[in-house]
C-alpha positions in Angstrom: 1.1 -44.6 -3.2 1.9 -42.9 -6.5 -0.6 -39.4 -7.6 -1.4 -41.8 -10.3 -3.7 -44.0 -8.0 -5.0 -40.9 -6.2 -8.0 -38.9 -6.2 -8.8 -35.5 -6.0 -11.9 -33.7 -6.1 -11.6 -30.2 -6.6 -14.5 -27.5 -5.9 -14.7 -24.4 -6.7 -17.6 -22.1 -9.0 -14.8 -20.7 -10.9 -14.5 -22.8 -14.3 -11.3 -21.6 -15.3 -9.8 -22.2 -12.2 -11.2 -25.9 -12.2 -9.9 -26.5 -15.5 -6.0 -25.0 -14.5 -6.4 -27.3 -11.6 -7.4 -29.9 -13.1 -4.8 -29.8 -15.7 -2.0 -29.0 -13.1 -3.1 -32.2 -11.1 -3.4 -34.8 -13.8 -0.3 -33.7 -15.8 1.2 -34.7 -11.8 -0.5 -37.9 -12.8 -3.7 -37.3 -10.2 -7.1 -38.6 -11.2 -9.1 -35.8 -10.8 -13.1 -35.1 -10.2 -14.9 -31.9 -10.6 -17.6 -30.1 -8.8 -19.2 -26.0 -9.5 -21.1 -25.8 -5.9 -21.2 -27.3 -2.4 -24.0 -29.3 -3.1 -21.8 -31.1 -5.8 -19.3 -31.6 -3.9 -21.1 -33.1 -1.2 -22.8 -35.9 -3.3 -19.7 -36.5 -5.2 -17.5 -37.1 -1.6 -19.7 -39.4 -1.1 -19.9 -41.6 -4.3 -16.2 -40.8 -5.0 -14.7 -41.5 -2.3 -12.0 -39.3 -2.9 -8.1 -39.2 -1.1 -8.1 -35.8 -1.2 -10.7 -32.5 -1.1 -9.8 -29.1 -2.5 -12.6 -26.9 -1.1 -13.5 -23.2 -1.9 -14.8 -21.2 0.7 -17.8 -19.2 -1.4 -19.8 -21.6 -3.6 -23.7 -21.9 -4.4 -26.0 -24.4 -2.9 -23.9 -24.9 0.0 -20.6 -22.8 1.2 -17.0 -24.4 1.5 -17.2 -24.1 5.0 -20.5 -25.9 5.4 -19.5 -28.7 3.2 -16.3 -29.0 5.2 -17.9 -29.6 8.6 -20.8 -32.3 6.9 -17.4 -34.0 5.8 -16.0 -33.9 9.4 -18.9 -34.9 11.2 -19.4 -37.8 8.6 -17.8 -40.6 10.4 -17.4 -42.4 6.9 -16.0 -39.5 5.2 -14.5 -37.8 8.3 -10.8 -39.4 7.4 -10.5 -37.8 4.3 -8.2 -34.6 4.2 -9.9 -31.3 3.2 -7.5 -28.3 2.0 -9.2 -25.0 1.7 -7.9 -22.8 -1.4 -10.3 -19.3 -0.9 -10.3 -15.8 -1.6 -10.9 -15.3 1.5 -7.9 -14.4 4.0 -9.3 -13.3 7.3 -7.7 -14.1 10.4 -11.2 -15.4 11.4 -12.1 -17.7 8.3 -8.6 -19.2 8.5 -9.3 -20.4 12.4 -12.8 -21.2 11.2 -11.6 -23.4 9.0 -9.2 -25.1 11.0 -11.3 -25.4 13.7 -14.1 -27.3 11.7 -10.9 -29.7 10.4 -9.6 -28.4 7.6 -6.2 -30.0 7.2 -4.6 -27.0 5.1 -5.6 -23.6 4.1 -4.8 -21.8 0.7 -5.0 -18.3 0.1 -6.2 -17.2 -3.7 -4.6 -16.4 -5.6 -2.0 -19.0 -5.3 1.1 -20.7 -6.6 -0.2 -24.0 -8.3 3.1 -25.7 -7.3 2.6 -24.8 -3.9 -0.8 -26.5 -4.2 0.9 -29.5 -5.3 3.3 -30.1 -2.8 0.8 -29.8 -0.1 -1.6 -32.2 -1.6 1.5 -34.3 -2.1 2.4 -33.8 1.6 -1.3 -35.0 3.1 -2.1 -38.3 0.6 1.9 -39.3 1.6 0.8 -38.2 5.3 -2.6 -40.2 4.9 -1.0 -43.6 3.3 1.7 -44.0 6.2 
């Protein structure tokens, strides 16, 4: 399946880096939704239905790594893969993350086409 006919939803509290992401992923022909905190992100994973999740680790309402495991334990949402991209680079929040499912794990600051090619990588992954 072409980026074109995939969804991302991107979270992070950071508006500038929503809007580079945003414009890095739709220019790759992604349709892309937004959301500033966890809580946001949760309701929108589940009226979205995204293909793909771009998480941050430190958000209001509810953290990155709280929303990831309600999306892991959700048996309807469960499929969907979760990439972390976060500040945070600790040996410990990294296995955290993977432990609770995260399918990748970015450290900020990043290289945007590096983001891409991941992303690319899981929704080809996920479509087999």
């Amino acid at each position: 399946m072409s980026a074109a006919k995939t969804k991302v939803l991107i979270c992070d509290d950071d508006p500038l880096l929503l809007e580079l992401m945003e414009f890095r992923l739709q220019a790759k022909g992604y349709a892309v939704v937004k959301a500033v905190d966890g809580a946001q992100a949760l309701a929108l994973v589940g009226e979205e239905r995204p293909d793909i999740v771009v998480l941050d680790a430190m958000m209001p309402k509810s953290d990155g790594f709280e929303v990831l495991t309600r999306i892991k334990n959700d048996p309807d949402l469960s499929a969907i893969p979760v990439v972390m991209l976060t500040a945070r680079k600790g040996e410990k929040d990294i296995v955290s993350a993977l432990e609770k499912g995260a399918d990748d794990y970015l450290v900020k600051p990043f290289i945007p086409e590096e983001l891409l090619a991941r992303l690319a990588r899981l929704v080809s992954r996920g479509r087999r």
